[in-house]
C-alpha positions as CSV (number, residue, x, y, z in Angstrom):
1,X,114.6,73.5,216.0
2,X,113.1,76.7,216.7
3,X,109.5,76.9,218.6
4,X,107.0,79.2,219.5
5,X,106.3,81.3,222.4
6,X,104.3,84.3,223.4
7,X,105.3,87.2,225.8
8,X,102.5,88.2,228.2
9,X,103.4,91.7,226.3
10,X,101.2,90.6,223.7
11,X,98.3,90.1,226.0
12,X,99.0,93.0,228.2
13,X,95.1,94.1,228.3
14,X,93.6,91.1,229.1
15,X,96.1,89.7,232.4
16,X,94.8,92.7,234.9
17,X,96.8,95.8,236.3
18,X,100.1,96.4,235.4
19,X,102.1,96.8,238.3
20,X,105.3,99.2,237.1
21,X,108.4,99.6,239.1
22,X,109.7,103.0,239.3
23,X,112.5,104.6,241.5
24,X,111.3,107.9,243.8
25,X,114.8,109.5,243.3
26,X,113.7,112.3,246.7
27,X,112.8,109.3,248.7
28,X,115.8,107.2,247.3
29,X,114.0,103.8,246.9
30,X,111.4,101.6,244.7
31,X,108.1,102.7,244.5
32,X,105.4,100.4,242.6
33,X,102.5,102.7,240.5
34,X,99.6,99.9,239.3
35,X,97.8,100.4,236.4
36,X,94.4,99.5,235.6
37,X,94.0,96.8,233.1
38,X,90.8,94.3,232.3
39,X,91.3,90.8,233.8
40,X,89.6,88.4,231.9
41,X,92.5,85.5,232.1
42,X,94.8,85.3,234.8
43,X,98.7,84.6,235.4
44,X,97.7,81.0,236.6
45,X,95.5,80.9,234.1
46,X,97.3,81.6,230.9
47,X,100.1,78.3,230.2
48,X,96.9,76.3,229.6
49,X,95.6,78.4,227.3
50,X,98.8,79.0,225.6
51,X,99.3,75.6,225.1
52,X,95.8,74.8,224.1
53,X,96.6,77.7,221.1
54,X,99.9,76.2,220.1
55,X,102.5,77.1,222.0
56,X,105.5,75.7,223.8
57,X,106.9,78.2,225.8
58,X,105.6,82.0,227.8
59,X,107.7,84.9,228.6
60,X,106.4,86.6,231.5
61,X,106.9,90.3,232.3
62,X,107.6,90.8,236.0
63,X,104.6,93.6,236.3
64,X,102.3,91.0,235.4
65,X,102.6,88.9,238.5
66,X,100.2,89.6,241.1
67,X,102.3,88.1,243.9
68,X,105.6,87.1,244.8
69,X,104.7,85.0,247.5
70,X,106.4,81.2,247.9
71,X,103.1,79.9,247.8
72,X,102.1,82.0,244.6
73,X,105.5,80.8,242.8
74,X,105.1,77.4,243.6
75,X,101.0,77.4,242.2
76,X,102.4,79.4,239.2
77,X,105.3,76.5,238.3
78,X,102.5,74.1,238.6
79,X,100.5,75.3,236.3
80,X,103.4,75.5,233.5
81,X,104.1,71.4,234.4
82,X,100.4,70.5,234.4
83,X,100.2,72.5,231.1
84,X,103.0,71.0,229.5
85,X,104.7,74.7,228.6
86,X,108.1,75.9,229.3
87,X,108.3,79.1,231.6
88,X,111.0,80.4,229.0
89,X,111.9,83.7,230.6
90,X,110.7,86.2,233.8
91,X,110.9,89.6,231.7
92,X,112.7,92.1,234.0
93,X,111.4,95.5,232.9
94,X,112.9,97.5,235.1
95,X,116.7,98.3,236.2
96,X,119.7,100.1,235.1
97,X,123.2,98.9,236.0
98,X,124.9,102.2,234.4
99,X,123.3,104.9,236.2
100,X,125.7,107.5,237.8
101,X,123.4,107.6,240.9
102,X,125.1,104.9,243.6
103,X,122.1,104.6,245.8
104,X,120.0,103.6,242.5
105,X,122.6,101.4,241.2
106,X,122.9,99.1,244.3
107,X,118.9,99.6,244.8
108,X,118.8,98.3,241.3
109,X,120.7,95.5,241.4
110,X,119.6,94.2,245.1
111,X,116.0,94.5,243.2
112,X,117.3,92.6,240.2
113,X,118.9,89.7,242.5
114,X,115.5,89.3,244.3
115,X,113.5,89.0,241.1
116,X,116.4,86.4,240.5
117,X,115.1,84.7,243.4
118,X,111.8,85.0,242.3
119,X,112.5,83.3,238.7
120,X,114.1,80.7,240.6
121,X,110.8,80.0,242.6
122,X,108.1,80.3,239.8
123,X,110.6,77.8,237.9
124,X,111.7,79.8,234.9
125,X,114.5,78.6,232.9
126,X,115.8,82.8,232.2
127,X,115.7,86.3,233.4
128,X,116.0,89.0,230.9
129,X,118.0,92.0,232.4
130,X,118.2,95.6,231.1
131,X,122.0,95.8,230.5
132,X,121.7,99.3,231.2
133,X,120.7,103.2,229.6
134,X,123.9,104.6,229.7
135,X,125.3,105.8,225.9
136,X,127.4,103.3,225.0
137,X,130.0,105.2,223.7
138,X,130.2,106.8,227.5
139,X,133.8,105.5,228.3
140,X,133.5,102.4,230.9
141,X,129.8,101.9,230.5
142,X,129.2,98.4,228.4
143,X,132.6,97.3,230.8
144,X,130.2,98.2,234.4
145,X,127.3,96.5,232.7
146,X,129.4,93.3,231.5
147,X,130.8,93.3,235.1
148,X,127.1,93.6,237.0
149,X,125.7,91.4,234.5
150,X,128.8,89.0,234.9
151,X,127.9,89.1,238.8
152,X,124.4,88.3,238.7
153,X,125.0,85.4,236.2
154,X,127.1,83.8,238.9
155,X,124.5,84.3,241.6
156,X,121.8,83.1,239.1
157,X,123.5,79.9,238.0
158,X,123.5,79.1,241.9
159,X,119.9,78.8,241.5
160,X,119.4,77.4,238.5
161,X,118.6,80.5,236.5
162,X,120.4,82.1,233.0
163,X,120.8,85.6,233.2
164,X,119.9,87.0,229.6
165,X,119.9,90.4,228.0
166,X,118.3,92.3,225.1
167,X,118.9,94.8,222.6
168,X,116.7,97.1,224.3
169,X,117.4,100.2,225.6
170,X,120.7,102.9,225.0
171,X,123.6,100.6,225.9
172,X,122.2,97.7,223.7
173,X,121.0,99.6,221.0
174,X,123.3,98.7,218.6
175,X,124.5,95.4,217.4
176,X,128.3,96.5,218.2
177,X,127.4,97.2,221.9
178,X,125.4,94.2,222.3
179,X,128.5,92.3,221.0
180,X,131.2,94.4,223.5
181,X,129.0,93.6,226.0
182,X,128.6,89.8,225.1
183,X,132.5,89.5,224.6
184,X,133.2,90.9,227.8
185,X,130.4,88.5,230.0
186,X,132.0,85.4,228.4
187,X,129.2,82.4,228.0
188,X,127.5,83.4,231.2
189,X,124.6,86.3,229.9
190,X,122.5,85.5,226.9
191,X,120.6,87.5,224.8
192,X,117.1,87.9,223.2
193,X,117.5,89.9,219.4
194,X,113.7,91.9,219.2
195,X,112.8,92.5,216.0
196,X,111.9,96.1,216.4
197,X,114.4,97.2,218.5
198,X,117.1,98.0,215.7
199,X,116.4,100.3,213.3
200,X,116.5,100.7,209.7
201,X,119.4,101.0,207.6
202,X,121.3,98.8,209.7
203,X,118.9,96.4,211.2
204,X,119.4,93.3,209.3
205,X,122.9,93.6,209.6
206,X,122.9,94.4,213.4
207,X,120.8,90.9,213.3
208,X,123.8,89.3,211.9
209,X,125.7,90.3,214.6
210,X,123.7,89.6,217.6
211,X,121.1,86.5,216.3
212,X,124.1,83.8,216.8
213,X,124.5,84.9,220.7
214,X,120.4,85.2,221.1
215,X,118.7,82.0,222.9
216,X,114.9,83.8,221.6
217,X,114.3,86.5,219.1
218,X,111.1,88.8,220.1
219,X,109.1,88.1,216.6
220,X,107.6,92.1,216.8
221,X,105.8,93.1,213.1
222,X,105.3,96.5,212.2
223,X,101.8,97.1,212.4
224,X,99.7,99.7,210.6
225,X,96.9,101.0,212.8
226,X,94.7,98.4,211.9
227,X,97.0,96.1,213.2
228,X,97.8,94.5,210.2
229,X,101.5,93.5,210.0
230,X,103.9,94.6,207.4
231,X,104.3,90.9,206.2
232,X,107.5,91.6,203.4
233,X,109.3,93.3,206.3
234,X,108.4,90.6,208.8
235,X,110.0,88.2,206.7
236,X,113.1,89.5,205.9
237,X,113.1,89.4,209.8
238,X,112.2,85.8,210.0
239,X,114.8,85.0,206.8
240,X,117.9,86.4,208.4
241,X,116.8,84.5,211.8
242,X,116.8,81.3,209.1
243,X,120.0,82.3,207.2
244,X,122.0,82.6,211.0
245,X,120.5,79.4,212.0
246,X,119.1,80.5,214.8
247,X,117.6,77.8,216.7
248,X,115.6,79.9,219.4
249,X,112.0,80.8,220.7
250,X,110.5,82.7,218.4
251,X,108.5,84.8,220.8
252,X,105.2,86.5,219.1
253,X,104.7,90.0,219.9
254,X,101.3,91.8,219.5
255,X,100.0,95.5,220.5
256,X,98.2,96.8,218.3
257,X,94.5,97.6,218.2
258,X,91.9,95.3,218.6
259,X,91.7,91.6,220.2
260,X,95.3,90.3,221.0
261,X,95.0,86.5,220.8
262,X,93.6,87.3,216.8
263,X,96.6,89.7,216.4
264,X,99.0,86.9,217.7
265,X,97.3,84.6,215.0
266,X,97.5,86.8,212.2
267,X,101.4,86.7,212.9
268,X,101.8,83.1,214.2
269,X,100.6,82.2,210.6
270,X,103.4,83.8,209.0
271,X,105.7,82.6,211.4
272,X,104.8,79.2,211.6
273,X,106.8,78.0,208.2
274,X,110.0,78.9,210.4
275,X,110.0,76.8,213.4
């Protein structure tokens, strides 16, 4: 059956400074640039109060953790198993495997491997991994994704981590590159279908193709500025996720104006019929 978890997206400007990763191409290496952000719940904080509000699982987004210490990842699995919440999936927002720059692809993917390490430590079960922002129609660019992707796989399995990927981003940004790019990784790299990442015409047939490989779907509503969802739309998402059978995390996604939990409620109530 599906079940319901929350991305720490959703609760971006509550969880403190956003620490983003960027790459200093004059210096040739990673650079952090924090952003300021209220605190008024942190990482170690949050699986309790997830699962106090319903849920079974969290996605975390790697600029969310304020330390990648042993120590840190150890307190932070912890709290999931004191909770009673699944650590679902360490969100990798950062990286890109089809870059012509060789220095930035092996920075990348040395960068990629740690945070591998580090989803191994904090105990998550996935890592989602940018399958690159090359066009996919660039000959040989969904083959040098599958084959990174294919690579880290192997070394996450070794540590008892998925490696997953997204329709997010130019190489994924169709439901015919996702599925190249699936095809060519075998069973070893996932995927998570977002909502809001395809686009209209196509969208609920680009579902089609990619809901039957997807272990989570990213629940995302299009909100007017309000943020009131379009609820007719949002259920011809959460209809095709039913018609596939689908049986994933349905991940909530919230950023529109206003308080986040109560934006996450008004679309966990539509969602709820579905898992």
């Amino acid at each position: 059956m599906s079940y319901l978890s929350v991305s720490t997206w959703s609760l971006h400007r509550m969880l403190g400074p956003l620490r983003w990763t960027v790459w200093d191409a004059n210096e040739g290496m990673h650079k952090m640039n924090e952003q300021e952000q209220p605190q008024l719940l942190s990482l170690l904080e949050l699986p309790a109060e997830a699962a106090k509000r319903g849920y079974q699982a969290l996605e975390v987004c790697h600029f969310h953790f304020p330390s990648t210490e042993p120590d840190y990842l150890e307190r932070l699995r912890e709290t999931f198993i004191a909770a009673g919440i699944t650590f679902d999936t360490l969100l990798l927002d950062y990286g890109n495997l089809t870059t012509l720059d060789e220095t930035r692809r092996e920075a990348d993917f040395n960068l990629i491997r740690n945070w591998i390490d580090i989803a191994a430590g904090a105990g998550a079960k996935q890592i989602r991994v940018i399958a690159g922002e090359a066009d996919p129609a660039e000959e040989g660019a969904i083959r040098q994704s599958a084959s990174a992707l294919s690579e880290l796989a192997d070394y996450a399995a070794g540590r008892g981590v998925r490696v997953i990927t997204e329709n997010f981003r130019l190489l994924t940004s169709t439901g015919a590159s996702c599925v190249n790019l699936l095809q060519l990784t075998g069973d070893k790299v996932g995927m998570i279908t977002d909502f809001g990442n395809f686009k209209l015409p196509s969208k609920y047939d680009e579902f089609l193709m990619t809901l039957p490989y997807s272990v989570s779907v990213h629940a995302k509503a299009q909100y007017d500025e309000y943020g009131m969802p379009d609820e007719l739309e949002f259920l011809s998402c959460l209809e095709t996720v039913r018609a596939v059978g689908c049986n994933c995390a349905i991940v909530l996604i919230y950023d529109g104006p206003g308080d986040m939990w109560e934006g996450l409620e008004r679309i966990k109530r539509i969602v709820e019929p579905y898992l």
